[in-house]
C-alpha positions in Angstrom: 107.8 59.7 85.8 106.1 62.8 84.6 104.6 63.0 88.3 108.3 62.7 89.8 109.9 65.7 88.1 108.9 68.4 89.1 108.1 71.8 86.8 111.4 73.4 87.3 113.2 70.0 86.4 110.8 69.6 83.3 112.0 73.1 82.4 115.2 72.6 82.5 115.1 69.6 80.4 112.8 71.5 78.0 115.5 74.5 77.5 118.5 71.5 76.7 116.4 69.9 73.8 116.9 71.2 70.3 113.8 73.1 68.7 113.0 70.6 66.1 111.9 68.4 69.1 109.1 71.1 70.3 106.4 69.9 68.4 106.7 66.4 69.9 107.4 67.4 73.4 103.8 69.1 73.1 102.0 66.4 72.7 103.1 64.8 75.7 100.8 66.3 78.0 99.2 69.4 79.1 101.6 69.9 81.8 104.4 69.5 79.2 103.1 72.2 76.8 102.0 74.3 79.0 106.0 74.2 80.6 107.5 74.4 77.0 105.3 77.5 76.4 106.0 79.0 79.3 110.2 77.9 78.8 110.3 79.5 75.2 112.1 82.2 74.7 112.2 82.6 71.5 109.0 82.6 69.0 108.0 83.5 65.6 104.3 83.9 64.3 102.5 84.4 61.5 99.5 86.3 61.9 96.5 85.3 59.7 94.2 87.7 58.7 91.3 86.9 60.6 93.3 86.9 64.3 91.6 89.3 67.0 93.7 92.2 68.5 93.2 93.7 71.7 90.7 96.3 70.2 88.4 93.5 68.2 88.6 91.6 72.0 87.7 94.7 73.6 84.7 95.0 71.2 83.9 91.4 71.0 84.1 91.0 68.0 85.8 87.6 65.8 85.7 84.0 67.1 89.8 83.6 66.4 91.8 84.0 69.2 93.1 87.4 70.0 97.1 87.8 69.7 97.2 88.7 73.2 95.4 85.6 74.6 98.6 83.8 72.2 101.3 85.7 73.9 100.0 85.5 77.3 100.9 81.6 77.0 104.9 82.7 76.3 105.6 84.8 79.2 109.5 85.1 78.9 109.9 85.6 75.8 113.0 87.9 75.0 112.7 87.4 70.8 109.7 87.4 68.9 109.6 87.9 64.9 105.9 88.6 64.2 104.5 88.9 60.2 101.3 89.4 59.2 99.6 90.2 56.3 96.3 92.6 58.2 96.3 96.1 57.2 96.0 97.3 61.1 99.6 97.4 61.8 99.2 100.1 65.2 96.8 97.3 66.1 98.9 94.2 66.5 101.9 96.7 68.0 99.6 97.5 70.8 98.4 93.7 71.1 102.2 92.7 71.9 102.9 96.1 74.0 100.0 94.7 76.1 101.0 91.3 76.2 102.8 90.0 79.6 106.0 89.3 77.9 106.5 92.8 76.0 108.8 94.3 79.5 111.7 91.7 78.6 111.6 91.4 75.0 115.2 92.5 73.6 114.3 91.6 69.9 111.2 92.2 67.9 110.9 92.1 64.3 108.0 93.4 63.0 106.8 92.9 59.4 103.6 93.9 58.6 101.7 94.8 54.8 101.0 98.1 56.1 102.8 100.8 57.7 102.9 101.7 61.2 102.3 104.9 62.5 104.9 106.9 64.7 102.5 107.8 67.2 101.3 103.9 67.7 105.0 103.1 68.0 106.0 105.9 70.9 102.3 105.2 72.6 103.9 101.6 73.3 107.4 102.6 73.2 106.7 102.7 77.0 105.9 99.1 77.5 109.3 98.0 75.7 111.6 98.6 78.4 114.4 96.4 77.5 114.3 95.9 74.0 117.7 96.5 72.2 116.9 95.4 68.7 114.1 96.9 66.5 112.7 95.5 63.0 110.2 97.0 61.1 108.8 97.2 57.5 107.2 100.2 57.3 106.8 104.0 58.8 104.4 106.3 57.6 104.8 109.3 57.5 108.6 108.7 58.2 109.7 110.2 61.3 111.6 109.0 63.9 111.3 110.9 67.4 109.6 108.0 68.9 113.2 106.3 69.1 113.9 108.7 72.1 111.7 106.6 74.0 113.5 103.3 73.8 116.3 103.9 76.3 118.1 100.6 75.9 117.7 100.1 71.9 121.1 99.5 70.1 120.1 97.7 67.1 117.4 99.4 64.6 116.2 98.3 60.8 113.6 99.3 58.4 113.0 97.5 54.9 110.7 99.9 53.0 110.1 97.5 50.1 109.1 99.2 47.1 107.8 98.0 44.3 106.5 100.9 42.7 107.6 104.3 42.8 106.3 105.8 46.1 105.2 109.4 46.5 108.3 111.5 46.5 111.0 109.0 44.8 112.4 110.5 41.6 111.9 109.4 38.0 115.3 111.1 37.0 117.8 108.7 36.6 120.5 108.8 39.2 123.0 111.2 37.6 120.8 113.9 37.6 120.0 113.8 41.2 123.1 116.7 41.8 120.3 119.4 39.9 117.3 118.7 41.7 116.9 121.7 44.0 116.6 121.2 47.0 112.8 120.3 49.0 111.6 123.6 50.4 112.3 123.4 54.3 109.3 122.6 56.3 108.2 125.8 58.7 108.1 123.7 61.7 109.8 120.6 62.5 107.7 119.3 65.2 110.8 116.4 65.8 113.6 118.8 66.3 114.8 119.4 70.1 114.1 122.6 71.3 118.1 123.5 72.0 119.2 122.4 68.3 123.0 123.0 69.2 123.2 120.4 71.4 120.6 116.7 70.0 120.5 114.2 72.9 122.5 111.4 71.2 119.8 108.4 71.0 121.7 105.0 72.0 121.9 102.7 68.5 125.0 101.2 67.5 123.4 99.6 64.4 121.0 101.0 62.0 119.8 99.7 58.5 117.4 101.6 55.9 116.2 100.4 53.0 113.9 102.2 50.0 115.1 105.5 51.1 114.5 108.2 48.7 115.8 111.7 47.9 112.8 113.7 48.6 111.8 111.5 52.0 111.4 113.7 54.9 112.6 113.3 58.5 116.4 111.5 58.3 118.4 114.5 59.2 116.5 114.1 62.9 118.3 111.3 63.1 121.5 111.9 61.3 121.8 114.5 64.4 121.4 112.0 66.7 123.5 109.1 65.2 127.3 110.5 67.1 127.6 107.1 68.8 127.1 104.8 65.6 129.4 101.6 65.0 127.5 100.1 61.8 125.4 101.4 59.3 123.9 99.5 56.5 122.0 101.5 53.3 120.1 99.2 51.1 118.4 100.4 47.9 118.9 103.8 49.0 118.0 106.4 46.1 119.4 109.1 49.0 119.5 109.6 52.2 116.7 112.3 53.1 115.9 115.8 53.2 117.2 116.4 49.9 120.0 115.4 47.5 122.8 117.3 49.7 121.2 116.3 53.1 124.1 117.8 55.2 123.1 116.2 58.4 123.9 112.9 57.5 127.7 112.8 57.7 127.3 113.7 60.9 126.6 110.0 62.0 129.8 108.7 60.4 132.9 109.6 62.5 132.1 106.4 64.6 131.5 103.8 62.1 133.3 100.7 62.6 131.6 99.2 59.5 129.6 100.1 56.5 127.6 98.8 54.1 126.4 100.1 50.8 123.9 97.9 49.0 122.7 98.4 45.4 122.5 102.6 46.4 124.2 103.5 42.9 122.8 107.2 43.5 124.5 108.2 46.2 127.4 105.7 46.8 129.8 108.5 44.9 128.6 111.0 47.7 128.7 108.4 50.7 132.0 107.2 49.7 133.4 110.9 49.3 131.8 111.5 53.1 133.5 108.2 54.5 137.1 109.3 53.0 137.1 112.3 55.1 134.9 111.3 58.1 135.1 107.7 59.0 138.1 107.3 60.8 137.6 104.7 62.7 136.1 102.4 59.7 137.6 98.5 59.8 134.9 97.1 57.4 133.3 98.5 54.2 130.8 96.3 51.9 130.1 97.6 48.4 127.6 96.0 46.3 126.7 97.5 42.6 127.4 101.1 42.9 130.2 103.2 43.0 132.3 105.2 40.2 135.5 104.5 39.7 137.6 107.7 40.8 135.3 107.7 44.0 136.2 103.9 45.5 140.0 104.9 44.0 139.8 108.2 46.5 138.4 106.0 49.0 140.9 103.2 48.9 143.9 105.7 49.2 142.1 107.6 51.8 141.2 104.3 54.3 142.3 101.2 53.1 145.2 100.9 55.1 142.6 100.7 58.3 140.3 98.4 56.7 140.4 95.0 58.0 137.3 93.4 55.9 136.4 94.5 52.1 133.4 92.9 50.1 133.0 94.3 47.0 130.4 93.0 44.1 130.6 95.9 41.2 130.8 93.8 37.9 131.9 96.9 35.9 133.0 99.1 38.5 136.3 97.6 40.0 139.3 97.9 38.1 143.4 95.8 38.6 144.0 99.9 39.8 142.2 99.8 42.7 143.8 96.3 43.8 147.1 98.1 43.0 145.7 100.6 45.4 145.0 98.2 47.7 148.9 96.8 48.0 150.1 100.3 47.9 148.4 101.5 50.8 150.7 99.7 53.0 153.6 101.6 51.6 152.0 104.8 51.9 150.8 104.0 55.4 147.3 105.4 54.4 145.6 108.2 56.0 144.1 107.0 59.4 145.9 103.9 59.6 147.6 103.3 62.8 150.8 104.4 62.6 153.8 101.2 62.7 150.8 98.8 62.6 151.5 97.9 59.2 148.1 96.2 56.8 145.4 95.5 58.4 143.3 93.5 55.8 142.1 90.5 56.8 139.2 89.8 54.9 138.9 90.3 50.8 135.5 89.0 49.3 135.0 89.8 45.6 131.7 88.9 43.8 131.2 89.3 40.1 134.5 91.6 39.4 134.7 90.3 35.3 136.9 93.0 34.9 139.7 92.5 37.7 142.4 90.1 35.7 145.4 87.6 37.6 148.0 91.1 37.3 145.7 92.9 39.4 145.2 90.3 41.9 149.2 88.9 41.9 150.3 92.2 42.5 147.9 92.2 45.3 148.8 88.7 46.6 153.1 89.6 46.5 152.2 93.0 48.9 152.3 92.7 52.8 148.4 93.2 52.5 148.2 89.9 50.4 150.5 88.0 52.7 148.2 89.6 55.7 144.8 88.3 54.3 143.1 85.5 56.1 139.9 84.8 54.4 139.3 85.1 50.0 136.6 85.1 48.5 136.4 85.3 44.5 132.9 83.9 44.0 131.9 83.9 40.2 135.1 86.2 38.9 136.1 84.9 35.6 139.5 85.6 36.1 139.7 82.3 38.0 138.9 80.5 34.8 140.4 82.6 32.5 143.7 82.2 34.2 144.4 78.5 35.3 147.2 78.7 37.7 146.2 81.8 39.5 144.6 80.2 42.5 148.1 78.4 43.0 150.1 81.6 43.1 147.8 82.8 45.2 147.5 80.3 48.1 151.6 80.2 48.2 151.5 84.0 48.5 148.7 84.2 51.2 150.3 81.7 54.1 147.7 83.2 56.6 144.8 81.7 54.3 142.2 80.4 56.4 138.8 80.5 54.4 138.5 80.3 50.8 135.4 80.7 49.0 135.1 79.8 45.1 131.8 79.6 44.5 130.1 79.3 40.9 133.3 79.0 39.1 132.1 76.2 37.1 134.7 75.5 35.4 137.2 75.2 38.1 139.1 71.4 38.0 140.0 68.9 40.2 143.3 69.4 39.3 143.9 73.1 39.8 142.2 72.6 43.4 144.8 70.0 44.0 147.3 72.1 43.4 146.1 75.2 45.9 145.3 73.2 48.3 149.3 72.1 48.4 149.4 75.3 50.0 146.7 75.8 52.3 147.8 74.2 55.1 145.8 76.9 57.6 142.6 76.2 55.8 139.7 75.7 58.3 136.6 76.8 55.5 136.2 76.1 52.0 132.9 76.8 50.0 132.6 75.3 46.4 129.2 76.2 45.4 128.4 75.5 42.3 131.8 74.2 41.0 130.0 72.3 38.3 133.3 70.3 37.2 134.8 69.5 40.5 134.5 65.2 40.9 135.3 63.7 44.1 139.1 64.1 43.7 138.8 67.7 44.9 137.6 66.2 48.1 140.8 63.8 48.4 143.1 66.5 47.8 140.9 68.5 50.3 141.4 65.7 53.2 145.2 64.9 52.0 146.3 68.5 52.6 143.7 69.7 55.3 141.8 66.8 56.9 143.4 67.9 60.2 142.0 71.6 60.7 138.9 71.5 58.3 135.9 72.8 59.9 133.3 74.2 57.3 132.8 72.4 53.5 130.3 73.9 51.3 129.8 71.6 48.2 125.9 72.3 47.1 125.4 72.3 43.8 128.3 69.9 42.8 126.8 67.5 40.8 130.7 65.6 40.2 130.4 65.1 43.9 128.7 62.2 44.4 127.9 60.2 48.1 130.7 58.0 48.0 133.1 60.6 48.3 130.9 62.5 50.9 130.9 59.5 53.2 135.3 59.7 52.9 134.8 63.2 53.5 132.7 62.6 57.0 134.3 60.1 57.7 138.1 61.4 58.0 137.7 65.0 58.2 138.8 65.0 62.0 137.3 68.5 62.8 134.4 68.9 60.6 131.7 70.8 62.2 129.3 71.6 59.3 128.8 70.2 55.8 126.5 72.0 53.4 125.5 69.2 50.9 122.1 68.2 49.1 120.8 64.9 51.9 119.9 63.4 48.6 123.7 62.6 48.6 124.0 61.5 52.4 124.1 57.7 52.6 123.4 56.3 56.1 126.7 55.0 56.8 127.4 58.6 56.4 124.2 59.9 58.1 125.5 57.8 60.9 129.0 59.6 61.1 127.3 63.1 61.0 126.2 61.7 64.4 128.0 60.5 65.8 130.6 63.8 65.2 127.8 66.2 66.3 128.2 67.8 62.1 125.5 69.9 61.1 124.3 69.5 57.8 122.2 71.7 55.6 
C-alpha cells in the first residue's frame, strides 16, 4: 500500500489527520516522516540549552544538532512558536532567518530568556518577507525602527515580563507619576525620519505591550507611526514611554476598533481621558483593575453608545452609576454614536464587580441597551448571591440572550437556574465554572428549556454534577459541539456519544 500512494497522495492524507495522530504516523516509515515533516505547517519548539545555532555550526563547535539543520526538515512552515531558555537570543533569530522556511512564515513567536537586540532583528528583518504576526519577549535597548522593514506585518506583541524593577521603572507609587518631570530629550534620535512632519505610517493593525514603564525610551517612534491601528492591548503598563505626558501616543488612537487596558492602574485615568476624545471609531473596550471612578464615568458618557463589547474586572472601581450610565446613553444618543442607530451593546462581561448591586444592573436590564445585549457575563459578582431572583429578571428582560456566563458563583442553586433558564430560549453557551452547588438538575432544566440550540456547556469544577447526568446531557443535547468537563466524569457510554457527535471535550 505504502508503495501505491504516491507522495502527494500521502500528503494529502497527512494534512486531513488531526495532530494528536503525528507522533504515530512517524513511526510508520521514513518515507512517512519525512512527508509529515515536510506537510507541517505549523510547529512549536523548545530549544534546549545545549542546541547549535548557525554560528556554533559555522565554528564547529557542539555535537547537538544545530536549529537550522531542525528547520530545514519543515520547509513550509507558515507558524512557528520557538522558546528557549539560551542567553543568545540574536543567535537563534538568525538560525530561523536562515532556515529555508523563514520566506513564508506569517507567524513567529519568539520567547526567549534574554533580550534581542534591534539590530539582530532588522539584519533578518530582510528574510521575513511575508510574516504578518510578530511575538517577542524582550527588546533591548527598546527601539523599534526595525519594524519599517517588515512590509506585510499587521499583528505585533512584546511581553516584557518583570519581575524586578528594571532600570528606569519608578519606585513612586502611581499617583505621583503627574510630578515626575519629564526625562530630558535625547540630542539625537537616531529612529526619527528625517521629514518629521510627515512619519511613513508602518502597516500593524494589532499591537500589544506589556511591562512598559514611564521612563522607557523609544514609544513615541511608534506612537507616530500607529495612524492605521484597529486594536491595541496595554498590559502591566506603568506608562506608555517618553515620559509621564508622552504626547505622541494619542496619536495612534483615532482608529481603534478595540482596546484593552490590563492591570495599567497608572495611566488608565490618562488613557481613558485620551479615548473619550479621540477614539471614535472604538466598538470594544476591556478594563481590567484600574481606572478611577469619574474617568470610566467620562468615558461611558463620552462612548458607550458606540461600544458593542464591554469587559470590565475592577472589584472597587465600578459603581450601579456607571451601569446607569450605561442605559442612559441610549437616551442621550452618546457622543460618536451613529446617529438613529439606536444601542449598540452586545457584549457585557463583568468580573469581580462586589460593589455593583441587582438596582444597578435592573435598571440596566429594563433600558434598550439591556434588551440589546446578546452575551452576560457576571463571573464571581456577589450580587448574584446576594440577590436570589436577579438572574430571573434578568433573562426575561434580555430576549436576545445568547451566552451566559456564571462562573464561580458558588452558591448559585439548581433552582434559581431553573427558573432563568425559563427564559433563555436563544441560549447557545452557558459556562458554570465553579458553581459549587449546582446538582444535576441544572442540567435537566438546561436540556428542558434549551436542548434544541445548545452549543457550548462549561461545567468544570462542579463537583454536584456527577457522570450520570453528563451522559443525559451528551446524549440529548442535539447541537452540542463542545463540553468542558473533568474526563474523570465521562463514562464510556458517554465517551461513545462524544463520538459519535464529533463533541470536543476538554
Amino acid at each position: 500500500m505504502d508503495v501505491v500512494l504516491c507522495d502527494e497522495l500521502v500528503q494529502e492524507i497527512l494534512q486531513r489527520l488531526p495532530p494528536s495522530s503525528a507522533p504515530s504516523v512517524s513511526l510508520v516509515s521514513k518515507r512517512w516522516l519525512s512527508l509529515l515533516r515536510s506537510s507541517t505547517t505549523s510547529l512549536s519548539l523548545r530549544i534546549p540549552p545545549n542546541i547549535v545555532t548557525a554560528t556554533d555550526a559555522t565554528a564547529g563547535t557542539g555535537n547537538s544538532p544545530s536549529l537550522s539543520s531542525i528547520l530545514a526538515y519543515y520547509p513550509f512552515l507558515t507558524n512557528l512558536t520557538v522558546i528557549s531558555a539560551r542567553e543568545d537570543a540574536d543567535a537563534l533569530l538568525l538560525s530561523i532567518a536562515a532556515a529555508a522556511c523563514s520566506p513564508r512564515l506569517a507567524i513567529l513567536r519568539f520567547l526567549p530568556a534574554s533580550p534581542l537586540s534591534p539590530s539582530a532583528l532588522h539584519s533578518s528583518a530582510a528574510a521575513f518577507a511575508s510574516l504578518t504576526s510578530l511575538r517577542i519577549a524582550s527588546l533591548l535597548p527598546l527601539s523599534f525602527c526595525w519594524l519599517s522593514s517588515l512590509p506585510s506585518l499587521r499583528s505585533f506583541s512584546l511581553v516584557r515580563s518583570r519581575p524586578k524593577r528594571l532600570p528606569g521603572c519608578r519606585r513612586e507609587p502611581p499617583w505621583q507619576e503627574a510630578e515626575e518631570p519629564s526625562p530630558p530629550p535625547a540630542e539625537e534620535d537616531e529612529d526619527d525620519d528625517v521629514d518629521q512632519s510627515t512619519p511613513v505610517t508602518l502597516p500593524l493593525e494589532s499591537l500589544s505591550l506589556s511591562g512598559i514603564c514611564a521612563a522607557d525610551r523609544g514609544l513615541s517612534w511608534l506612537w507616530r507611526r500607529c495612524a492605521g491601528l484597529r486594536w491595541l492591548q496595554l498590559r502591566a503598563c506603568e506608562g506608555t514611554g517618553d515620559g509621564p505626558s508622552s504626547p505622541a501616543f494619542p496619536l495612534c488612537l483615532p482608529g481603534l476598533l478595540g482596546l484593552e487596558l490590563r492591570t495599567c492602574r497608572a495611566i488608565a485615568d490618562r488613557v481613558l481621558l485620551h479615548a473619550a476624545e479621540r477614539c471614535r471609531a472604538l466598538t470594544s473596550f476591556l478594563l481590567y483593575d484600574g481606572g478611577s471612578r469619574d474617568a470610566l464615568r467620562h468615558f461611558i458618557h463620552r462612548r458607550g453608545a458606540a461600544l458593542r463589547t464591554l469587559d470590565l474586572r475592577l472589584p472597587l472601581d465600578l459603581h450601579n452609576d456607571h451601569l446607569f450610565a450605561i442605559a442612559a446613553d441610549d437616551h442621550r444618543g452618546g457622543t460618536g454614536a451613529p446617529s438613529g442607530s439606536g444601542h449598540q451593546l452586545a457584549a457585557l462581561r463583568l468580573h469581580s464587580c462586589c460593589l455593583v448591586t441587582g438596582d444597578g444592573l435592573r435598571s440596566l436590564a429594563s433600558s434598550p441597551a439591556g434588551a440589546a445585549i446578546e452575551e452576560l457575563a457576571l463571573v464571581n459578582c456577589d450580587v448574584v448571591e446576594r440577590e436570589p431572583g436577579l438572574l430571573t429578571f434578568l433573562s426575561q428582560s434580555m430576549q436576545r440572550l445568547r451566552r451566559l456566563d456564571l462562573s464561580h458563583t458558588e452558591t448559585l442553586t439548581d433552582k434559581e437556574v431553573g427558573s432563568m433558564l425559563a427564559s433563555c430560549r436563544n441560549l447557545v453557551e452557558i459556562r458554570l465554572r465553579g458553581c459549587g452547588a449546582l446538582t444535576g438538575a441544572s442540567l435537566i432544566s438546561l436540556l428542558k428549556h434549551c436542548g434544541q440550540q445548545l452549543e457550548v456547556v462549561d461545567i468544570t469544577r462542579c463537583p454536584g454534577i456527577v457522570s450520570d447526568a453528563i451522559e443525559l446531557l451528551v446524549m440529548n443535547a442535539c447541537r452540542l459541539s463542545q463540553l468542558m468537563v473533568e474526563e474523570s466524569k465521562v463514562t464510556e457510554a458517554a465517551m461513545i456519544w462524544l463520538s459519535r457527535k464529533a463533541i470536543k471535550i476538554g
